[in-house]
C-alpha positions as YAML, in Angstrom:
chain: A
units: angstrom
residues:
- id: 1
  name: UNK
  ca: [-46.99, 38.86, 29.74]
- id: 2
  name: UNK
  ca: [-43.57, 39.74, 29.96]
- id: 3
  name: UNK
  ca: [-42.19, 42.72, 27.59]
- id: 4
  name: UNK
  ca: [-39.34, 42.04, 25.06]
- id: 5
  name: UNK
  ca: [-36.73, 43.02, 26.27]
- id: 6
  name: UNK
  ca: [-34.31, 45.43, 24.07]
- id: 7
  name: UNK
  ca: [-30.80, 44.12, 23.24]
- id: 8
  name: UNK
  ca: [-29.04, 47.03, 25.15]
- id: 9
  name: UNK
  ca: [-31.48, 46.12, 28.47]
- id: 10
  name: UNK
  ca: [-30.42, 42.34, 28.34]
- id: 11
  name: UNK
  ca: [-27.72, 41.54, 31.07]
- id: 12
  name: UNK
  ca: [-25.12, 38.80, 29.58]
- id: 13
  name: UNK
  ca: [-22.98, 36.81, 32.08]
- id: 14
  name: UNK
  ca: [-19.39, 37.73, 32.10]
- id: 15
  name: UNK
  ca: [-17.53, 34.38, 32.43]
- id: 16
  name: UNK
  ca: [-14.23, 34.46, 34.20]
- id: 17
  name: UNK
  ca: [-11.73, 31.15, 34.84]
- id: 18
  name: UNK
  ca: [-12.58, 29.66, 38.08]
- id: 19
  name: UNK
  ca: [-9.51, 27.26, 38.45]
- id: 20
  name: UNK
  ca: [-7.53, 24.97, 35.70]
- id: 21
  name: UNK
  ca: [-8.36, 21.09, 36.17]
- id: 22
  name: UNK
  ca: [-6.13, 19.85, 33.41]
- id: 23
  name: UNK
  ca: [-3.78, 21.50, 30.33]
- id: 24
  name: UNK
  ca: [-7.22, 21.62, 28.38]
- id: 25
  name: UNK
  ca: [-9.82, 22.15, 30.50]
- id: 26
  name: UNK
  ca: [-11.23, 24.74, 32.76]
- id: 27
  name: UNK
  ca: [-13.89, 25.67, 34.95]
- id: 28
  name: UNK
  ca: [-15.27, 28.80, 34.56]
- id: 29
  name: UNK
  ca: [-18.30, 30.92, 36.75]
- id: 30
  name: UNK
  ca: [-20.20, 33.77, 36.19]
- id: 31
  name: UNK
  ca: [-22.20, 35.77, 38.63]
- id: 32
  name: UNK
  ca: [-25.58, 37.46, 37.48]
- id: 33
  name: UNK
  ca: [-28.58, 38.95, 39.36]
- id: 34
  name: UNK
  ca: [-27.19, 37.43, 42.65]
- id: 35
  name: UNK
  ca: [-26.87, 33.96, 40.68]
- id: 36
  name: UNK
  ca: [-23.78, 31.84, 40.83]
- id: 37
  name: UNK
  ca: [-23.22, 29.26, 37.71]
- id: 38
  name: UNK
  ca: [-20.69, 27.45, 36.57]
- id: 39
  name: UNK
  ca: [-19.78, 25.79, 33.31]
- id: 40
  name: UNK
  ca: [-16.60, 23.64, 32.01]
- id: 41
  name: UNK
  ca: [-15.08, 24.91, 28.85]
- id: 42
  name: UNK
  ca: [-12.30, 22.31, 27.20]
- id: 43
  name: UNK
  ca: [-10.33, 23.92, 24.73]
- id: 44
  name: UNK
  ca: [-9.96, 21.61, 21.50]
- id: 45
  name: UNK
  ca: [-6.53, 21.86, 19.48]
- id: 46
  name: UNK
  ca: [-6.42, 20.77, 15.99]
- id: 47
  name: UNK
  ca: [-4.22, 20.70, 13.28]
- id: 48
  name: UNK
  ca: [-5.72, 22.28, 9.80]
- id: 49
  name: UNK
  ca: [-5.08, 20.18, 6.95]
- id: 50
  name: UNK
  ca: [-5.68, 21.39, 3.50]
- id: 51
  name: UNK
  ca: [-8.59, 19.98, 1.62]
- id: 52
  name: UNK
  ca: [-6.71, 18.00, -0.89]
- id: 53
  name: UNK
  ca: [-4.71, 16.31, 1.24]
- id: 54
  name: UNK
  ca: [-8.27, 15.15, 3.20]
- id: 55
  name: UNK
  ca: [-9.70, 14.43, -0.20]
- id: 56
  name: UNK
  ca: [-6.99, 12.04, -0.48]
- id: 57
  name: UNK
  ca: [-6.71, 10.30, 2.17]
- id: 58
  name: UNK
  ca: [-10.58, 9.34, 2.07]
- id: 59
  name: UNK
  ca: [-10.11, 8.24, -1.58]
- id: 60
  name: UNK
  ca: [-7.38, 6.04, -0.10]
- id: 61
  name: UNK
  ca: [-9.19, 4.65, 2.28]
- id: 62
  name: UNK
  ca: [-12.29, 3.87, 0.35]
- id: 63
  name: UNK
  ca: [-9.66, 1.84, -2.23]
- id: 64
  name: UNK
  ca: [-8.81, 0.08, 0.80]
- id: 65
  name: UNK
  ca: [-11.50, -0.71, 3.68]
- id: 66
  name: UNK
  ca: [-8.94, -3.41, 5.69]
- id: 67
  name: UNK
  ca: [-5.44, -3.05, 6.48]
- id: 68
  name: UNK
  ca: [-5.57, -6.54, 5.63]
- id: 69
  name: UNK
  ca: [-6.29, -6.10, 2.14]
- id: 70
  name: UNK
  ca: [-3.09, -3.75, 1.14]
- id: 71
  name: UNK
  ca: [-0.87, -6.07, -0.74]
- id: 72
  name: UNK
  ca: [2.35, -3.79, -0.85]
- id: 73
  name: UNK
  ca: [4.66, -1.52, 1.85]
- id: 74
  name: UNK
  ca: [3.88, 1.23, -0.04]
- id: 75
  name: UNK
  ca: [0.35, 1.33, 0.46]
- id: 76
  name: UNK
  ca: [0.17, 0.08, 4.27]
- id: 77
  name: UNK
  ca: [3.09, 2.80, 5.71]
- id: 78
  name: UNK
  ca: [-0.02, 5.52, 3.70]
- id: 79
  name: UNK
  ca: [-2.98, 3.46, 5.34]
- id: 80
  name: UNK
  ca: [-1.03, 3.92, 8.82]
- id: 81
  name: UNK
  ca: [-0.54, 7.19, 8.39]
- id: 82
  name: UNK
  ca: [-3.27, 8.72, 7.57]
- id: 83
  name: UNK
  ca: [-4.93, 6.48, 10.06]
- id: 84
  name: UNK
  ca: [-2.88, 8.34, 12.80]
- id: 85
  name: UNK
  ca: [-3.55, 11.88, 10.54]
- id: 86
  name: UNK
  ca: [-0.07, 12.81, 9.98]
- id: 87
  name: UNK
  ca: [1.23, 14.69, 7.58]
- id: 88
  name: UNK
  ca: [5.00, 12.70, 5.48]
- id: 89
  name: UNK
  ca: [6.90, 15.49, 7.09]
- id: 90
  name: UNK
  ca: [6.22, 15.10, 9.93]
- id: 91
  name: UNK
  ca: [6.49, 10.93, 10.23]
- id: 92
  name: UNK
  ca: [9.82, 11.70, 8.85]
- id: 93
  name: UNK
  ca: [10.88, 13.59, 11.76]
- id: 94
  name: UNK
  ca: [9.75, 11.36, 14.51]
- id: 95
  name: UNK
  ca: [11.81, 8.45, 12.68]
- id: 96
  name: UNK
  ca: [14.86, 10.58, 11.60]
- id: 97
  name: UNK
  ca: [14.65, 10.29, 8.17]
- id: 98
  name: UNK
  ca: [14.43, 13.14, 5.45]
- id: 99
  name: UNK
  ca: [11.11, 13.96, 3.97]
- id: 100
  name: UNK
  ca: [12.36, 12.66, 0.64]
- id: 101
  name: UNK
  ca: [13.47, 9.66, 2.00]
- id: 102
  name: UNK
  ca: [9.98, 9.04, 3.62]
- id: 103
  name: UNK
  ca: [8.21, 9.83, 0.53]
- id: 104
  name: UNK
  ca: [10.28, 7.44, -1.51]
- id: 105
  name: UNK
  ca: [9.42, 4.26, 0.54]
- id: 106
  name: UNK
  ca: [5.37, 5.76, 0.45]
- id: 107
  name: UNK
  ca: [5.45, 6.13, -3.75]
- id: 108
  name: UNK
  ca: [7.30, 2.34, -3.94]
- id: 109
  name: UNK
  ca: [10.65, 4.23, -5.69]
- id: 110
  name: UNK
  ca: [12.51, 1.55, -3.05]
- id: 111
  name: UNK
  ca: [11.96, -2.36, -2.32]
- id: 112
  name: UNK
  ca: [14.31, -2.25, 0.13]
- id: 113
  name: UNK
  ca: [13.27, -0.78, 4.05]
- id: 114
  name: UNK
  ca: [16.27, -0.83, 6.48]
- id: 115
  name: UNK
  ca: [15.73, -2.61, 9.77]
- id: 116
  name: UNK
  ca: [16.30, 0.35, 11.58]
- id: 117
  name: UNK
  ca: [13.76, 2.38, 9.83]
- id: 118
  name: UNK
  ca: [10.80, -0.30, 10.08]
- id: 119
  name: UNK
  ca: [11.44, -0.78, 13.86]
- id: 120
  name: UNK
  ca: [10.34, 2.83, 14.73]
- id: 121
  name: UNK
  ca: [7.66, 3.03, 11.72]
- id: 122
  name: UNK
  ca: [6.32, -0.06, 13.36]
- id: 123
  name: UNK
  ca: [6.81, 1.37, 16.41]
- id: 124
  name: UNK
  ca: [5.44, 4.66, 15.11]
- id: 125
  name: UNK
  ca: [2.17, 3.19, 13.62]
- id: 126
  name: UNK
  ca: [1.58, 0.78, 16.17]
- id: 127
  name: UNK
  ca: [1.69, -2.53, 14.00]
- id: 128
  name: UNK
  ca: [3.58, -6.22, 14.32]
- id: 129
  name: UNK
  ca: [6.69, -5.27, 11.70]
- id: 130
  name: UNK
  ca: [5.75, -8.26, 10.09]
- id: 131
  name: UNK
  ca: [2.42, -6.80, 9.40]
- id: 132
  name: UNK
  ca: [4.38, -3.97, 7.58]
- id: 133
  name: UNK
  ca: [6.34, -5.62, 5.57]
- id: 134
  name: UNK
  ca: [6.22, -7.97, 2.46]
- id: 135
  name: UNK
  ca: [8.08, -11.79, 2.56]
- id: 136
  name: UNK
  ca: [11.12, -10.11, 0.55]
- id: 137
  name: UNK
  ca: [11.94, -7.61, 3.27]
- id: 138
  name: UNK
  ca: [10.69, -9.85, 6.00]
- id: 139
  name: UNK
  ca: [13.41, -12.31, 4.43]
- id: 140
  name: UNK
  ca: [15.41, -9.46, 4.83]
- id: 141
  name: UNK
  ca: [14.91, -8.15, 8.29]
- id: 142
  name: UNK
  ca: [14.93, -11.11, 10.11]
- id: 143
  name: UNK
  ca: [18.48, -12.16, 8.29]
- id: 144
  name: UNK
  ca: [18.78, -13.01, 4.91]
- id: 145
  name: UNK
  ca: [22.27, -15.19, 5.65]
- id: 146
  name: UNK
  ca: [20.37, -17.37, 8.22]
- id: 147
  name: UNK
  ca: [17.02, -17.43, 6.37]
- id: 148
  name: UNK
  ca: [19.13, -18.92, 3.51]
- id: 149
  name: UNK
  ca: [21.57, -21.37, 5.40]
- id: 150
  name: UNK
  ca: [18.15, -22.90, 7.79]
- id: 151
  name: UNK
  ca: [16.82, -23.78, 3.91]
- id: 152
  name: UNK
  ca: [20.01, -24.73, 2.85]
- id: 153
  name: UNK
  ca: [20.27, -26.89, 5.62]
- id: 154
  name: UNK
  ca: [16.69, -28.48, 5.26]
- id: 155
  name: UNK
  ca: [17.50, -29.95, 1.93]
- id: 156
  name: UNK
  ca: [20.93, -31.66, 3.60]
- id: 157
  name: UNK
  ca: [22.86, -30.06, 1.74]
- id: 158
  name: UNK
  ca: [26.32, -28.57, 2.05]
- id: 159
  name: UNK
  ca: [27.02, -24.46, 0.33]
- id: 160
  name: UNK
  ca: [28.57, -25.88, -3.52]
- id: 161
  name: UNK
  ca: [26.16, -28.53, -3.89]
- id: 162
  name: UNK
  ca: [22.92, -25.93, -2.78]
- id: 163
  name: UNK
  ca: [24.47, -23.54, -4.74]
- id: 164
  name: UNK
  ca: [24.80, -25.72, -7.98]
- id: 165
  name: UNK
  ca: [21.17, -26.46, -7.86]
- id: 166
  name: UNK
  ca: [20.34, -22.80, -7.76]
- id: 167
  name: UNK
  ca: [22.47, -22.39, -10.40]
- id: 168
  name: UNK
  ca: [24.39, -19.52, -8.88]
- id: 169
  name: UNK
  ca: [28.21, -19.46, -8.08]
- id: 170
  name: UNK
  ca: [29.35, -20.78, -4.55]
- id: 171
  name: UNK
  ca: [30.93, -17.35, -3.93]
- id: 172
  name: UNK
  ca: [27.68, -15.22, -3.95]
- id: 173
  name: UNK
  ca: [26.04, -17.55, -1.77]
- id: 174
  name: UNK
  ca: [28.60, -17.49, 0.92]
- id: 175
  name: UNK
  ca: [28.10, -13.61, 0.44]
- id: 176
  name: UNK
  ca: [24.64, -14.13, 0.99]
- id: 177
  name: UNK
  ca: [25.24, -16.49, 3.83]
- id: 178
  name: UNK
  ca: [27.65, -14.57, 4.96]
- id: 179
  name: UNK
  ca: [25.81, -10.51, 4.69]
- id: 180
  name: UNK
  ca: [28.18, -9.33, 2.65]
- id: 181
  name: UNK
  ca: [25.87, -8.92, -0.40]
- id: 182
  name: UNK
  ca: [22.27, -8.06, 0.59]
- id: 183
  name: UNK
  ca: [20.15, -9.57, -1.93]
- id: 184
  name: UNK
  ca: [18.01, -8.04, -4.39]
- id: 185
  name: UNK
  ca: [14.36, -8.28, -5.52]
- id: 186
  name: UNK
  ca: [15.01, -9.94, -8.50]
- id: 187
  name: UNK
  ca: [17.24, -12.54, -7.27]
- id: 188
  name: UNK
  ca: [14.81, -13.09, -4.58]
- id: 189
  name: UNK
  ca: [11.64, -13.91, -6.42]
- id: 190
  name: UNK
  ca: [13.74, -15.68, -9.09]
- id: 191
  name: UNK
  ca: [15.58, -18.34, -6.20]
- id: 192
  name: UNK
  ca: [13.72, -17.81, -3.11]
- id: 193
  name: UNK
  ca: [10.19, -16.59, -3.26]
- id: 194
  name: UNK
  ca: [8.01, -19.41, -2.62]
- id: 195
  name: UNK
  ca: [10.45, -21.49, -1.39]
- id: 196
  name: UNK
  ca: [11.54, -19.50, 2.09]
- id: 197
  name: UNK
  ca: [8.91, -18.59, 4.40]
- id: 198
  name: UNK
  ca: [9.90, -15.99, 6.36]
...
């Protein structure tokens, strides 16, 4: 039978770095009672995120099993990022944009996302931009003039005629045509939606 041993009599190892095998990781050895060991130790790194903002990102995700089932940009640029755990702030500085700005296209206080901006969120989140986006900005991103003029064209017919069976005046659809006047929501689901797959 072996007697307990007190605390004070009880020899710990004293671990001391060994070498550095990567930025995280280390191997580490300890010598005790003639014994040599060895042990890795990887050192985690994580960023604390408050409890409300984990709270709501699970509620969002339980509203929404599928990236597939989000119906609006809105809704998809949260799913992506909170897939990837980032916080707005800091998505807005990897694209370039103001935290404001990034919050506005998240809350849905825009319908409109510049080109320029969904490249590097698509880019950013890893997803086909046409994945991203809904058919009035897709309509929009890949060219609103030559989206237009291709369905123009498929009916045979020439810019007054086309534009006299919208029942809008020749002049804004050349500034369609023509990117002069970027079209707006309302004017898109009211002439085009339905009618130009984009």
């Amino acid at each position: 039978m072996v007697p307990n041993q007190s605390p004070q009599s009880r020899k710990e190892p004293k671990w001391r770095i060994l070498t550095q095998v990567s930025e995280n990781m280390y191997i580490l050895c300890s010598t005790l009672d003639g014994c040599v060991r060895y042990a890795p130790m990887y050192i985690h790194s994580f960023r604390p995120i408050a409890p409300r903002k984990i709270l709501e990102a699970q509620l969002f995700n339980q509203q929404y099993q599928n990236y597939e089932d989000i119906p609006n940009v809105p809704d998809r640029l949260r799913w992506c990022r909170h897939h990837m755990g980032l916080m707005q702030k800091e998505v807005a500085e990897l694209i370039g944009i103001s935290r404001g700005h990034y919050i506005d296209f998240e809350v849905g206080y825009v319908d409109y996302y510049p080109k320029e901006i969904v490249d590097k969120l698509a880019e950013l989140y890893g997803v086909p931009v046409d994945d991203l986006l809904d058919d009035y900005n897709r309509f929009l991103y890949k060219g609103q003039g030559k989206m237009i003029r291709e369905y123009r064209e498929s009916l045979g017919l020439k810019k007054k005629p086309f534009a006299r069976l919208m029942g809008i005046s020749p002049n804004l659809l050349r500034a369609w045509e023509d990117h002069q006047k970027r079209m707006n929501i309302n004017s898109w689901n009211k002439y085009f939606k339905g009618k130009i797959k984009a």
